[in-house]
C-alpha positions in Angstrom: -8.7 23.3 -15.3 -7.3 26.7 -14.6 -7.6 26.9 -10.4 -9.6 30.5 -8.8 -7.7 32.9 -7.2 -7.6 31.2 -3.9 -6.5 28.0 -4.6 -3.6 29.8 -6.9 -2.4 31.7 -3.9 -2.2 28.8 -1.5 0.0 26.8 -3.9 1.9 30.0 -4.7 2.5 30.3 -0.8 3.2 26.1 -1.1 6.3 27.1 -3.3 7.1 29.6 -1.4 7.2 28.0 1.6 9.3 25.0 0.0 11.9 27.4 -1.0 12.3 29.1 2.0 12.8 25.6 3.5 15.7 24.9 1.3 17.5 27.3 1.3 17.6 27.2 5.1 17.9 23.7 5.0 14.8 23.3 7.6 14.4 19.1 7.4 11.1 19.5 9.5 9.2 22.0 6.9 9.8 20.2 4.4 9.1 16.8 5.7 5.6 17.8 6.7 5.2 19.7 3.2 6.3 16.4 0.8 4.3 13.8 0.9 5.8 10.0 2.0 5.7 8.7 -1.0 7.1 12.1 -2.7 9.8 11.8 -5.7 12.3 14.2 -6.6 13.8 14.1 -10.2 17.0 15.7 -10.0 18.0 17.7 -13.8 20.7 14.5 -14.7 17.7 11.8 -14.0 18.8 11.0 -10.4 15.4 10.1 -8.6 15.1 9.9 -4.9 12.2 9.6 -2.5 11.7 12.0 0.6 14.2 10.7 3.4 17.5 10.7 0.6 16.4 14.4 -1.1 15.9 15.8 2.6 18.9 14.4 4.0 20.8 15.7 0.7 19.4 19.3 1.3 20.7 19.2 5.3 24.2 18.3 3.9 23.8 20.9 1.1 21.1 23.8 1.4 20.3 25.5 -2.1 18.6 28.7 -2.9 16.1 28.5 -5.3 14.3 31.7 -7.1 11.1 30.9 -8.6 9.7 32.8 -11.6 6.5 33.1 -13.2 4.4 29.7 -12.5 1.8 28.2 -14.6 -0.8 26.5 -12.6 -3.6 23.5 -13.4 -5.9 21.7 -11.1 -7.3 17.8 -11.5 -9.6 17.1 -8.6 -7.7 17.2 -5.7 -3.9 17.5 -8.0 -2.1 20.2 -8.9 0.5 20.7 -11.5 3.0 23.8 -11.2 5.4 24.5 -14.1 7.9 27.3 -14.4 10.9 28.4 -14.4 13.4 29.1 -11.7 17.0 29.6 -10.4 19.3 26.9 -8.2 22.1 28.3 -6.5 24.0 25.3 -5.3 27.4 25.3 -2.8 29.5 23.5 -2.7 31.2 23.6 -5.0 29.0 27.0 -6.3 26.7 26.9 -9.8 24.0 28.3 -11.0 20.8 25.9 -12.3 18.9 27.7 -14.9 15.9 25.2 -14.3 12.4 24.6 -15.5 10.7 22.7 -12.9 7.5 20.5 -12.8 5.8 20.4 -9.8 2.8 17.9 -8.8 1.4 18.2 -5.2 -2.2 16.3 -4.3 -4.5 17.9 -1.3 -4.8 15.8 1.6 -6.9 16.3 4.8 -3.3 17.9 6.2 -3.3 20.4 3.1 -1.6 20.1 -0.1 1.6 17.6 -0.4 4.1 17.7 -2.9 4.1 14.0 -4.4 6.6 14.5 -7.5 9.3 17.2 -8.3 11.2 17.0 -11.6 13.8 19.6 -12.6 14.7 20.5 -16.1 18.2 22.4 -16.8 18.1 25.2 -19.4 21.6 26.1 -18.9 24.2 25.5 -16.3 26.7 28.7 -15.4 29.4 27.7 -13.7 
């Protein structure tokens, strides 16, 4: 079900927000924005939960530049798919991603619960 305005502008801010956090590597933000039990599946089929994929951004923050978003709700889910950019250090490359983005409400607000990234091309 497509969400109204509001609720598409809360999870925009959502994504927003979660970018902002990694590229600044800000552990706190994004510990409060993931959910517990939150996955992360990384573009070579890696997975890790929220402490390893937190940790891993501290070590090595990322910039991420997020394009157009589609946007479905289920209840209290959310699905966010779209496209967007990696820039990685260390050493440097560019992701050319398409990411998949589920995040539930809670009584805290909503919680990413699964991230999954998708490479469409990798510049090096």
């Amino acid at each position: 079900m497509t969400p109204d305005d509001a609720v598409v502008q809360e999870l925009e801010a959502l994504e927003q927000r979660r970018c902002a956090a990694t590229a600044a590597g800000d552990t706190a933000t994004l510990n409060e924005i993931f959910s517990p039990d939150m996955l992360f599946v990384h573009f070579r089929g890696k997975t890790e939960g929220r402490e390893a994929y937190v940790a891993a951004v501290e070590g090595n923050p990322r910039s991420i530049e997020i394009g157009e978003m589609k946007i479905e709700c289920f209840g209290d889910t959310a699905v966010m798919l779209g496209k967007h950019d990696i820039t990685r250090q260390n050493p440097t490359r560019v992701i050319d991603a398409f990411g998949t983005r589920v995040v539930r409400k809670t009584a805290a607000g909503w919680r990413y619960v699964l991230i999954q990234v998708s490479p469409s091309t990798v510049q090096k």
